[in-house]
N, C-alpha and C positions, 0 to 999 in steps of 0.2 A: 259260221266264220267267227263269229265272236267267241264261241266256250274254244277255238282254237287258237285264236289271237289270245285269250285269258291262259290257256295252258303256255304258250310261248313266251309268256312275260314270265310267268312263275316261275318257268326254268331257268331265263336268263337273271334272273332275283336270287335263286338257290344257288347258281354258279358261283354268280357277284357275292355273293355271301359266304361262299367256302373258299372262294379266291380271295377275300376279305381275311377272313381268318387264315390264311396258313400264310398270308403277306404280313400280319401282324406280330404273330406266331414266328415268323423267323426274324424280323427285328428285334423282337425280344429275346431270343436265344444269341441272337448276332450281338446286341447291347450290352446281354449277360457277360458271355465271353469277351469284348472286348474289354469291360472292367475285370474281369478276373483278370489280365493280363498286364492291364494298366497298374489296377493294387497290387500287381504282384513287383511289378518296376519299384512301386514307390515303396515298396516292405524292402527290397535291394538297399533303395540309396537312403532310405533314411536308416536302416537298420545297419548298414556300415560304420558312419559317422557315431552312430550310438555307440556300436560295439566299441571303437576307439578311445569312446569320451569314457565308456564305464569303463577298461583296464585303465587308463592315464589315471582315472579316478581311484581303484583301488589301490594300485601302483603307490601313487602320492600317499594317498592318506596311512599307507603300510610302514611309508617310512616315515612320515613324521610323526604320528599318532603314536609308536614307538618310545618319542621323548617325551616324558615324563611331565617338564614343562610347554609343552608345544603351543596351550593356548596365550603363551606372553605374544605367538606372532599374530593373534586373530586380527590387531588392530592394523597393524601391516597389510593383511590380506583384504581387508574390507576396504584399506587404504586405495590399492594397487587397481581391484576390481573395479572401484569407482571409479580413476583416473581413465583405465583400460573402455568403459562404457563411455564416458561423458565425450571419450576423444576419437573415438570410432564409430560409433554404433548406439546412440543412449534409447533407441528402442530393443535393444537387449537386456535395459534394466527390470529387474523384477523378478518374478517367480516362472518367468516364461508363458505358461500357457495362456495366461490371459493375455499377453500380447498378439498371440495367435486369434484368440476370438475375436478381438478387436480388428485382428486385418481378416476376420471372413466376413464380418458384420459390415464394416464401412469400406475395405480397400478391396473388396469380392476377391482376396484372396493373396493378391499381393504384399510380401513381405522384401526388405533389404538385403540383398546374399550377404552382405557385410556381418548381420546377423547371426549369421553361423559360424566363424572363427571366432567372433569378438563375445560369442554366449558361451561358447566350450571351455575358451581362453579366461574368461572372468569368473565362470563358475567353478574350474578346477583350481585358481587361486583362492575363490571364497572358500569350499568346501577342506582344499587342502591343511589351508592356514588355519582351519579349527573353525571358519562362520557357522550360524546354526541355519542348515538350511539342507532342501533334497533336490534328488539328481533326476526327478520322473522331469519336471517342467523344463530346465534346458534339452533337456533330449527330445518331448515333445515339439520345443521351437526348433529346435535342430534339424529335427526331422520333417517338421512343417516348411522351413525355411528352402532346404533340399526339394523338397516336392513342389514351392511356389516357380523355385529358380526349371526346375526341370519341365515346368509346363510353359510358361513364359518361353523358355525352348521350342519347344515342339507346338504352340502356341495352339494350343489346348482353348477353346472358349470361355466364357467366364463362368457356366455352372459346373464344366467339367474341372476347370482350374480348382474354384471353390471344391469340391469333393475330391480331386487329389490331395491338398493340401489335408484336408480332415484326415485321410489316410494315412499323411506323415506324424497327425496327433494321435492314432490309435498304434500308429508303430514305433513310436519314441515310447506310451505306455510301456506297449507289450514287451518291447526289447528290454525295459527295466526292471519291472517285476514278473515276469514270464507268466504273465497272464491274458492270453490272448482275445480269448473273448469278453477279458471285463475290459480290457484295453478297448476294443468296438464299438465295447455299450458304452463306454465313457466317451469317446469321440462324439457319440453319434448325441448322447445325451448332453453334453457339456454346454452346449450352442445357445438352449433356450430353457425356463423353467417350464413346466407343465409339457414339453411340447418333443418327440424322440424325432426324426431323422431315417425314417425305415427304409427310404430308396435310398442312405448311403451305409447301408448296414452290411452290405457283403463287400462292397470295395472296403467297408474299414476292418472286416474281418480277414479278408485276405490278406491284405498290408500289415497286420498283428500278427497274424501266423508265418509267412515272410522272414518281419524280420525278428521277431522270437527262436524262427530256425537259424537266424545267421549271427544272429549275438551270443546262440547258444553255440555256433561251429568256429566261434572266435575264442571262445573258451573265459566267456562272459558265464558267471555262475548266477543263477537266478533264485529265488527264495523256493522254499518248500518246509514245512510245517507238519507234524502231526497234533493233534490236539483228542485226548483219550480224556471223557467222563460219561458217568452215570447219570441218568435222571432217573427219580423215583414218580413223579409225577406230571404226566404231560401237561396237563391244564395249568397247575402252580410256573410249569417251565413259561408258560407262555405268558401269565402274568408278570414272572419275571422281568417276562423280556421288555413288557408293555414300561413297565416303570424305567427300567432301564434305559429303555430308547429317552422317556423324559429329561431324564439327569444329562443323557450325553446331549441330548437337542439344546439345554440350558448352557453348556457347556462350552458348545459352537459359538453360543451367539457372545458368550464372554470372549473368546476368540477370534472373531471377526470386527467385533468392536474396537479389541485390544490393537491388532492391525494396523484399522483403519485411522485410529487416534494418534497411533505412536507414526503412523507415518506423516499426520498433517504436523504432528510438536515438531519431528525431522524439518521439514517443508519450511515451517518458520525461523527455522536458524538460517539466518543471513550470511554465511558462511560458501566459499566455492566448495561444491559436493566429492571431492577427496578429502576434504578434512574434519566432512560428517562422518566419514568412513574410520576415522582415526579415535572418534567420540564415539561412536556405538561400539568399538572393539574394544575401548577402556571399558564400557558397561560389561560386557562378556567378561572379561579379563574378572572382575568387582563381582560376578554373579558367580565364577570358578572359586575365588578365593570366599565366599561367603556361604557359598553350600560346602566347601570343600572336596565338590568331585567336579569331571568332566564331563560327568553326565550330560551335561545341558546344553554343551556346545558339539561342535562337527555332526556329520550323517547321523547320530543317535542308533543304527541298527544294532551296536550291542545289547543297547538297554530293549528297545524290540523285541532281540530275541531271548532275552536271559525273561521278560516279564509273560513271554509267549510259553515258554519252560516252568512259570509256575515263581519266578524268583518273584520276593513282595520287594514292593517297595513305597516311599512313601507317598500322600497324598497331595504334597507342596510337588512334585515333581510335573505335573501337567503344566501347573502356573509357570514354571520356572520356565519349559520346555517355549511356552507360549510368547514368555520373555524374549530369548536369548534370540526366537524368529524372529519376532517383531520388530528388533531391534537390527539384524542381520539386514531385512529387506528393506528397511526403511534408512538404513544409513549410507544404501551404496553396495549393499554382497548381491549377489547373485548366484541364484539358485532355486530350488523347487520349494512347494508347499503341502507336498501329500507326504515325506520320508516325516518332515515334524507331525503332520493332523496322524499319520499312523502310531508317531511318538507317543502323545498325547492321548489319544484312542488309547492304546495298549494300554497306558499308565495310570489312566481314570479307572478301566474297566478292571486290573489289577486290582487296584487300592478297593473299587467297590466291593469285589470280590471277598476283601481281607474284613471288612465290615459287617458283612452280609454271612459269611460264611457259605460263598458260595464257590466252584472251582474257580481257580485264579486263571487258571490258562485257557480256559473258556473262554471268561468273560473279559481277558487280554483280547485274546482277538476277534469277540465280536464289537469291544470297544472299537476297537482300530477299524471297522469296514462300517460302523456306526456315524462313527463322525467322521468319517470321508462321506458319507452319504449326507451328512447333514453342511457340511461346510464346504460341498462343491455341489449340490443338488442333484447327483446324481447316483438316486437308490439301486438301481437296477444294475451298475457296472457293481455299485459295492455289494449287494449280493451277490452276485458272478461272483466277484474277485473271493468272496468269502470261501464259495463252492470250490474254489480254484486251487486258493490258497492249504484249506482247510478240513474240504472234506462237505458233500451236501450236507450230510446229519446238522453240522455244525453250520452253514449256508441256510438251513431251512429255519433254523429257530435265528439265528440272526436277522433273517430278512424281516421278522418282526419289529426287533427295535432298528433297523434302518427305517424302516417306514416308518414309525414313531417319531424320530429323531428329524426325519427330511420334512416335517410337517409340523413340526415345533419351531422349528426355524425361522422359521418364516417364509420373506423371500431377502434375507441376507444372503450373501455371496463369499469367500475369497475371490473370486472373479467380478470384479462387478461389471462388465461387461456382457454378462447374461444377460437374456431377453425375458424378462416375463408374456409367454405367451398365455399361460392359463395360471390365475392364481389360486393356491395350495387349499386354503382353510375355507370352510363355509361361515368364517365369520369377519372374515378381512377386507370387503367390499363392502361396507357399511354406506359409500356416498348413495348406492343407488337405492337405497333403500329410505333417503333422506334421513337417514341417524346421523344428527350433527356427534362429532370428535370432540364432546368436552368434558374434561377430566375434575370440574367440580367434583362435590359431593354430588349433588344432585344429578349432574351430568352419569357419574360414573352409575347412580343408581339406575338410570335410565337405559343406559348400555345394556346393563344386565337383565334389563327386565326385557326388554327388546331380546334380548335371546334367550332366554327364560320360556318366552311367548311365541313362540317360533315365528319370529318376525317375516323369514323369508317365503314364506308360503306358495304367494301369490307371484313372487318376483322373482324366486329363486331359476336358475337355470335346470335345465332339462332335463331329461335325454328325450327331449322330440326332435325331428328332422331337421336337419341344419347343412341339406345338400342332397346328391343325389343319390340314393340306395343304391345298395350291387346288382338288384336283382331291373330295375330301372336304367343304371346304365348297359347292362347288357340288350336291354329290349330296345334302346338308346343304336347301340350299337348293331342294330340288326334292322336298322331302316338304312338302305345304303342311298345313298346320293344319285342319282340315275334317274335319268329320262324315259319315258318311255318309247 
């Protein structure tokens, strides 16, 4: 009776356990598919409102960019933009996507609808009127805005809310620079430092390709590049690129600084914020008549692409480029922060190029996906984007100095609403190690000898277990709950 009573259990264990698996097995398939469907909604409505905002945008800027002296109206439009935020909408101010991080981080996902007219509305007057500034960040909050409002609707839970909305940040990328899967890894990576987002990487993939097809079927024209050189030496190429990543990582951080300084001097003018707008478009105005081009103000994609093409140009033009944003964002324009760091990128890795005597058009655009990597922290969309943009050959030696560059950094931000979930360097956590932070002489000598000595030895983090293994939770999973 018993080895039959033990055979009887077994069975009904082996059933419970295949009934187990194909009951989990098709939530899973059922889960899959209903986000394909869902990201496919939010690629629709956020990828509309895009396409819209990019012809208004090129539209505009075709015809005033045209006149000759256009940037006398920049102080006008930084004017107009402020009044348009402070009186509508003043969480529309800014570069866009970090206002998005900021509402997945603290408001699980909720954003303003107000948000979307009064971002479209302010950034194609900044933009138009000559501000220095890009068009990836309104169209991310645009499009995140659209997807908060449409879940809020259909009243969507708050992690499904929170991962719609990332959807509308991977599809306001994609729809801008037709790059769809570095638009996904940037969604998905933008959130936190050290830390990617895997279970929202197919809904933000779908919503990228979405609406990358439907800003491309609006007769939104999207970027595309060739970049043709030689290497003679693959090792030398890679050293290269090591050095490279350095300057650009140096680079960032003079840019994030600049930023973030120029917008607290803004912040202290006692002044109502439309008539900071009127003082930073005199500085634009004073920075046009001082280099003697326009270089430095509106979207910048000419100079982009004439430096992507191999044109040189000079080395003061990254600084100027750094200027004419910092000043834009800080006084009241609105608009994005990836059309200048690609500015910038391009025009560093140019001028290096011209120094070095290495291809310019190369090292144009691995500058540009360089320091997008380094001054959003996220390496792995600006490789994509590289690959996308460029061509793998030129994707696979870049993603060297991206990693170089995302690691020099630090953990500065353009966003500072990042999360530091893991930090970057093995020598930037000195507290736990009791190394007091003192910049004496002797202080500083002791820093160095402390890592000289391989201080972290003992203390240093792992890779021992820190949860439960695959092969664990599966064995996990194959005790079913059951009585006997």
């Amino acid at each position: 009776m018993s080895d039959k009573h033990d055979a009887e259990k077994s069975g009904r264990v082996s059933r419970l356990r295949a009934w187990g698996f194909f009951v989990i097995q098709t939530l899973v398939i059922l889960t899959t598919l209903k986000w394909v469907m869902l990201a496919a909604i939010a690629g629709i409505i956020a990828g509309v409102p895009t396409g819209i905002f990019l012809l208004l945008l090129d539209g505009g800027t075709g015809v005033v960019y045209a006149w000759p002296h256009f940037f006398y109206l920049i102080p006008l439009g930084l004017f107009l933009s402020s009044l348009i935020v402070q009186t509508f909408a003043k969480d529309a101010r800014g570069h866009g996507t970090e206002k998005v991080i900021e509402a997945l981080h603290n408001q699980d996902g909720h954003m303003n609808p107000m948000i979307i007219p009064v971002k479209m509305a302010a950034t194609l007057i900044t933009l138009i009127l000559g501000g220095s500034a890009g068009k990836e960040g309104p169209s991310a909050q645009i499009g995140a805005g659209v997807a908060s409002a449409f879940a809020s609707l259909v009243r969507l839970n708050r992690l499904d809310k929170q991962r719609f909305v990332l959807c509308g940040i991977s599809a306001g990328f994609a729809g801008v620079f037709g790059t769809p899967i570095a638009g996904a890894l940037f969604a998905t990576e933008v959130l936190s430092i050290g830390r990617m987002s895997y279970n929202r990487f197919l809904p933000a993939l779908m919503a990228s390709y979405v609406s990358y097809f439907v800003t491309r079927s609006m007769g939104v024209v999207h970027l595309s590049y060739s970049v043709q050189f030689i290497v003679s030496s693959e090792l030398a190429m890679l050293g290269k690129m090591v050095v490279f990543g350095l300057v650009i990582g140096m680079l960032a951080i003079v840019f994030i600084t600049m930023l973030s300084r120029v917008e607290r001097l803004f912040h202290r003018i006692r002044i109502c914020e439309p008539l900071k707008g009127l003082i930073g478009g005199a500085l634009l105005v004073a920075v046009v008549l001082l280099s003697g081009t326009t270089n430095y103000v509106g979207l910048g994609t000419r100079v982009i692409d004439s430096a992507l093409d191999g044109v040189a140009f000079r080395g003061i033009a990254p600084f100027f480029k750094m200027f004419t944003t910092s000043v834009t964002l800080a006084s009241g324009g609105s608009g994005g922060i990836l059309t200048p760091i690609f500015f910038i990128g391009a025009t560093a890795g140019n001028y290096w190029a011209q120094i070095t005597g290495a291809n310019v058009g190369l090292f144009s655009a691995i500058g540009m996906v360089a320091f997008l990597a380094a001054c959003t922290n996220t390496p792995l969309a600006a490789v994509m984007m590289a690959m996308e943009l460029f061509g793998v050959r030129t994707g696979s030696y870049g993603a060297v100095a991206c990693a170089v560059a995302f690691l020099i950094v630090g953990h500065m931000s353009v966003y500072p609403s990042q999360v530091i979930h893991q930090k970057k360097t093995l020598f930037i956590d000195l507290e736990m190690h009791g190394i007091s932070k003192v910049f004496t002489p002797a202080g500083t000598r002791k820093l160095f000898a402390s890592f000289f000595s391989g201080y972290r030895d003992d203390l240093d983090e792992s890779f021992g277990i820190s949860g439960k293994t695959v092969a664990k939770s599966a064995q996990d999973d194959e005790e079913p709950d059951s009585e006997d």
